[in-house]
C-alpha positions as CSV (number, residue, x, y, z in Angstrom):
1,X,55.7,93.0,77.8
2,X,55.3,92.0,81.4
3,X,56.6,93.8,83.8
4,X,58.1,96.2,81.7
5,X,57.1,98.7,79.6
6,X,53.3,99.0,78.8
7,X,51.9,101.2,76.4
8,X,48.9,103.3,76.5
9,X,46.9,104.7,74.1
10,X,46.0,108.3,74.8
11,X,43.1,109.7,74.3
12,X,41.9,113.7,74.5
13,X,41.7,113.6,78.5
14,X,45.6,113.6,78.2
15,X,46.1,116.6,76.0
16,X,47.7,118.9,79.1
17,X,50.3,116.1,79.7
18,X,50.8,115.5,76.2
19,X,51.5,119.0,75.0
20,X,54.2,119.4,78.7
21,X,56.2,116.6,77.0
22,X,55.9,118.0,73.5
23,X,57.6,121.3,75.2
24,X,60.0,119.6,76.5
25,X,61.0,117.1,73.5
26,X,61.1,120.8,71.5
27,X,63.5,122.2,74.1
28,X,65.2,119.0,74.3
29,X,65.9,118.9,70.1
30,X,66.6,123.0,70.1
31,X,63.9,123.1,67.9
32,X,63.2,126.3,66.4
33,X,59.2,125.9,67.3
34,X,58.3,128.8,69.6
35,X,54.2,127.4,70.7
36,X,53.4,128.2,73.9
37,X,51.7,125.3,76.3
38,X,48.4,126.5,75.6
39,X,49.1,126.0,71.4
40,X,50.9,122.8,71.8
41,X,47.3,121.7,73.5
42,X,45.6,122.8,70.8
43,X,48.2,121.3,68.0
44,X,48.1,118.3,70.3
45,X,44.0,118.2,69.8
46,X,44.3,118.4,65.9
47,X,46.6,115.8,65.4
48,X,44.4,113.5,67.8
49,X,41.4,114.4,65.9
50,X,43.1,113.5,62.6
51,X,45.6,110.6,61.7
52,X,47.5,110.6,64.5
53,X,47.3,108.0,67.9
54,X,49.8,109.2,70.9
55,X,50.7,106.7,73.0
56,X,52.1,107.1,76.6
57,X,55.1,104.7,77.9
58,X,54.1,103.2,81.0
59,X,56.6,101.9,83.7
60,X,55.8,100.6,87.2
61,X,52.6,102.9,86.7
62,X,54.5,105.8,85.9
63,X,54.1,108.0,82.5
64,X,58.2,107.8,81.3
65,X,57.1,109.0,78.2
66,X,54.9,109.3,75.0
67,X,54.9,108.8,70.8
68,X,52.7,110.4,68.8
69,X,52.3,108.2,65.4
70,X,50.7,108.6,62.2
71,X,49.1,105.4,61.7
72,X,47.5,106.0,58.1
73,X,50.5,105.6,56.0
74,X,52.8,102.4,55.5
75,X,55.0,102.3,56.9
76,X,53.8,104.4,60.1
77,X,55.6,107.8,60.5
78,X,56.6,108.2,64.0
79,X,56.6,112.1,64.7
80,X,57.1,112.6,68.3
81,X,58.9,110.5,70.5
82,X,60.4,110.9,74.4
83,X,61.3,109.8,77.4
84,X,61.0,112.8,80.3
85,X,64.8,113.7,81.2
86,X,63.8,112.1,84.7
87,X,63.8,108.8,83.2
88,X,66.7,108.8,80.8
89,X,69.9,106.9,80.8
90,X,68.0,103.5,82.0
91,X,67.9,102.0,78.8
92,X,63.7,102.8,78.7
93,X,63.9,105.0,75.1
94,X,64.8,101.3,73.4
95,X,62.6,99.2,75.4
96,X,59.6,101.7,74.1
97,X,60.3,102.0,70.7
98,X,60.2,98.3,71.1
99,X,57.3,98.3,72.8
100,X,56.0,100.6,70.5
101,X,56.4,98.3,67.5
102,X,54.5,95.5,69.2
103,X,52.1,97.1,70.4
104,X,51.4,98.7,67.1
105,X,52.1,95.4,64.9
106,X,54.6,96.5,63.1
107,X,58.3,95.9,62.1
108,X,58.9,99.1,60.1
109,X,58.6,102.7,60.8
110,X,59.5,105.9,59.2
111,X,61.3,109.0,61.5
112,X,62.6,112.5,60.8
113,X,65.3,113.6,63.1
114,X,66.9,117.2,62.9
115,X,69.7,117.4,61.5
116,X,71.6,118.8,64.5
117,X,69.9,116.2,67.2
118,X,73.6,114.4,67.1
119,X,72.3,112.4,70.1
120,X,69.0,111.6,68.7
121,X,70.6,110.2,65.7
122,X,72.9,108.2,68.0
123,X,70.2,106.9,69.3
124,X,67.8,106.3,66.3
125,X,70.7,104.4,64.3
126,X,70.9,102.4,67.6
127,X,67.4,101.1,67.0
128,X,68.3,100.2,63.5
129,X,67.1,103.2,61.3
130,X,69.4,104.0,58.7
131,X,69.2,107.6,56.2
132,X,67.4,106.9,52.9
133,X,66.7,110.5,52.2
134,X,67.7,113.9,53.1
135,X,64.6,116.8,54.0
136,X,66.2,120.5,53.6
137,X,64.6,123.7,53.3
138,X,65.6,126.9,52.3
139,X,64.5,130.2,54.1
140,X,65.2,134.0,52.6
């Protein structure tokens, strides 16, 4: 990796940054998830404690972004992924996902994307992910 992007695994210490990045990656994808900072900390903190890793994206020493993976299942479900709006449209959301998958190991990975997110399945296909399922939910 070099010069460019470095990975870090986070660890609890990094639950405030963590759960500001996980607001905005919600706000980003219109989700429909209404969690306060404070809940997303505490969401954040249970996946952490459980069978989840997040990992921050590191570029000339700055924090670009994070992933948040669960590493118990093959392949590895990737749940969370972004780079802060500051640091998009400089090519760094494919050089971290790559990143990502060497840091990790790995050469497949599993990802849910809403099915609105038009750019983030732009961007996903991009990578190389293709459909093999559709998730839908019904609510009365």
């Amino acid at each position: 990796m070099g010069k460019g992007m470095k990975i870090r695994k986070c660890t609890l210490n990094d639950i405030k940054q963590l759960a500001l990045l996980n607001k905005q990656l919600i706000e980003d994808e219109k989700s429909n998830n209404p969690m306060s900072i404070k809940e997303l900390e505490e969401r954040m903190a249970g996946f952490l404690n459980t069978d989840y890793n997040a990992y921050f994206f590191v570029k000339s020493d700055d924090i670009v972004g994070y992933a948040l993976v669960k590493d118990t299942c093959t392949p590895k479900y990737l749940r969370q992924f972004l780079i802060d709006s500051k640091y998009r449209e400089q090519h760094y959301g494919t050089e971290a996902f790559n990143a990502l998958l060497e840091y990790l190991g790995v050469k497949s990975m599993d990802i849910e994307v809403l099915s609105w997110n038009e750019i983030g399945k732009r961007f996903w296909e991009s990578c190389g992910f293709r459909e093999i399922s559709r998730y839908m939910r019904v609510e009365r």
